[in-house]
N, C-alpha and C positions, 0 to 999 in steps of 0.2 A: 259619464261626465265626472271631471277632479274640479278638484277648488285647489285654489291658494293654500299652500300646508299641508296638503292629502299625503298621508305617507304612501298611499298607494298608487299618486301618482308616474309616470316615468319619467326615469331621469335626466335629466338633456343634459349631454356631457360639457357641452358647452358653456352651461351653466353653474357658476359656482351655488354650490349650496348656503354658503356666509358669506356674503361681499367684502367683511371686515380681512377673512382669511386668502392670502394672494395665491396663486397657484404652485407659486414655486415658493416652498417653507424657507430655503436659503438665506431669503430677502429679508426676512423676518429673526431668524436666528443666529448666522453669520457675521460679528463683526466687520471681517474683513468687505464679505460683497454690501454690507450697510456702506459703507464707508466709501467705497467706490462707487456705488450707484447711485448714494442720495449726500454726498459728502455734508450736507447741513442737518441732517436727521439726527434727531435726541438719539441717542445711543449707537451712532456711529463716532467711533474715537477720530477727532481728526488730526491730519497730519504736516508736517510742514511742506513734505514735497519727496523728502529724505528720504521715509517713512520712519522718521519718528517722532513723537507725540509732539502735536504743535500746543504752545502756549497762548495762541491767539493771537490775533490781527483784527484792531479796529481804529476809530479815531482817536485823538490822544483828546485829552479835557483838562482844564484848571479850574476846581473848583467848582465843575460842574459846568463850566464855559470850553465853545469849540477851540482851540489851537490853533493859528494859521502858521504854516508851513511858508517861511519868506524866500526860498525857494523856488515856490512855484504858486503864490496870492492864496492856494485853495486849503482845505482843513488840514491840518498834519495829523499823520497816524504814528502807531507804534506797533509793535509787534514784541511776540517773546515774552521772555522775563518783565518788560515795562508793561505787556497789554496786561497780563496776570495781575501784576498787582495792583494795576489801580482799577481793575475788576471788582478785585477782594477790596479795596476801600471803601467803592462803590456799597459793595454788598453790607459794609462796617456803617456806611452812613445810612444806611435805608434803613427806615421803623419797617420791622417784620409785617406783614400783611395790610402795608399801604400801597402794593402793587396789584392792583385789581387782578392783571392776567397772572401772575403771578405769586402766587399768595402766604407761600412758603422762603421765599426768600426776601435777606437781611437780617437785621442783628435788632433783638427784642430790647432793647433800652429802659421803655417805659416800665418792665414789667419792677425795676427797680423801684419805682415810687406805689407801687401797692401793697408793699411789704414792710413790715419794722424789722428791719435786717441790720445788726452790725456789720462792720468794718468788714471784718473776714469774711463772713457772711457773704456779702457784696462781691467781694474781691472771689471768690470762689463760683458766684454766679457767674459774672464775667466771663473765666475762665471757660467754662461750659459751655457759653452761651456764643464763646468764640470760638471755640472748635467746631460744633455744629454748623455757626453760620461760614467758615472757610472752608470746613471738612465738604458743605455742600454742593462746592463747585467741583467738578468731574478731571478736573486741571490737577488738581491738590490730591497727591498719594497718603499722606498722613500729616497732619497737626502733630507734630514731633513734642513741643512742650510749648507753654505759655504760662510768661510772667510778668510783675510789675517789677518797675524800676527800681523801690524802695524793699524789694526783696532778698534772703541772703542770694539767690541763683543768680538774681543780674550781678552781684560784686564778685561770683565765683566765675562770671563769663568774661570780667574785667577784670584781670589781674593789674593791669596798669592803672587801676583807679586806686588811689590813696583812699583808705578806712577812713580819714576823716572827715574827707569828700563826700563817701557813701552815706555818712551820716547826716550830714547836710544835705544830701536830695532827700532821704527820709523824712527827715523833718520838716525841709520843707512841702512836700509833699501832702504830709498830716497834718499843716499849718492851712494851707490854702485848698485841699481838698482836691488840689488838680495831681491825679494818675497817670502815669504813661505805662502803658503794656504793649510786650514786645511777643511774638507769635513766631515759633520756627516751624517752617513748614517744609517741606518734601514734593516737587511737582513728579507728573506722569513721567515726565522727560528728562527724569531725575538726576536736577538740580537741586537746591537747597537756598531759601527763599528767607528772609528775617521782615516780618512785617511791623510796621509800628503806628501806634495809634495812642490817643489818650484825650481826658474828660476828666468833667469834677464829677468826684462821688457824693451828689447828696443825699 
């Protein structure tokens, strides 16, 4: 007589030993046959059709509102470079672990008011905090650089901005406390993305 677990018992070939492990390792280890067999499975890369790396395809939103498509009465979508970014804003506006099933993603905002943090200080969390939460979409090859608007990189990326200009969004900036930061990014499908965003630093 065997039990359940006997290592002495026999083997039925038929029988997987770990349920979790599939028979064929392929499924499990190969991008390519992920992709093809389960095209919605987490770590299958997927594609636009071409084979090359798709930037997504879902509904288009305003504001968090569905879009109707006058077209045709029903939701409008987007695709590409549009689905991508307004993923990543998506991802900019969510408090980090308000998403029950998902708990790791969005952008930690709050953690700003637990700390006596100057100016730079601040402006340096951000930074971090924005490479993390874009770096974490699977779309995004690299977080290239990120800055604010009141910085010397943004009037080095404007040459057509007059220096007295530049000093007037600094100051106003440091007046009212409202930031714009600008995020350059690098997708799978490599393209080259400029995202923008901004808030008051209190």
């Amino acid at each position: 007589m065997t039990f359940p677990g006997d290592p002495t018992a026999p083997v039925d070939p038929g029988i997987l030993a770990d349920p979790a492990v599939l028979a064929d390792p392929g499924v499990l280890t190969d991008p390519a046959v992920l992709a093809a067999r389960y095209p919605g499975l987490p770590g299958a890369t997927p594609t636009d059709g071409s084979g090359a790396p798709s930037l997504g395809h879902g509904l288009a939103l305003d504001d968090g509102d569905l879009v109707t498509d006058p077209a045709t009465g029903g939701p409008a979508e987007n695709a590409g470079p549009d689905a991508l970014v307004q993923a990543l804003l998506l991802a900019v506006d969510t408090q980090l672990g308000s998403d029950r099933l998902n708990t790791g993603f969005g952008f930690d905002r709050l953690a700003l008011g637990r700390y006596a943090l100057d100016l730079p200080a601040r402006k340096e969390y951000l930074r971090m905090e924005l490479v993390r939460c874009l770096g974490a979409d699977r779309r995004v090859a690299d977080v290239r650089e990120v800055f604010f608007e009141d910085d010397p990189r943004f009037l080095e990326l404007r040459p057509d901005l007059d220096p007295a200009a530049f000093q007037q969004i600094v100051e106003t900036a440091r007046a009212s406390r409202q930031y714009t930061v600008h995020a350059i990014l690098d997708t799978v499908a490599g393209s080259t993305l400029t995202l923008t965003s901004g808030g008051r630093l209190d």
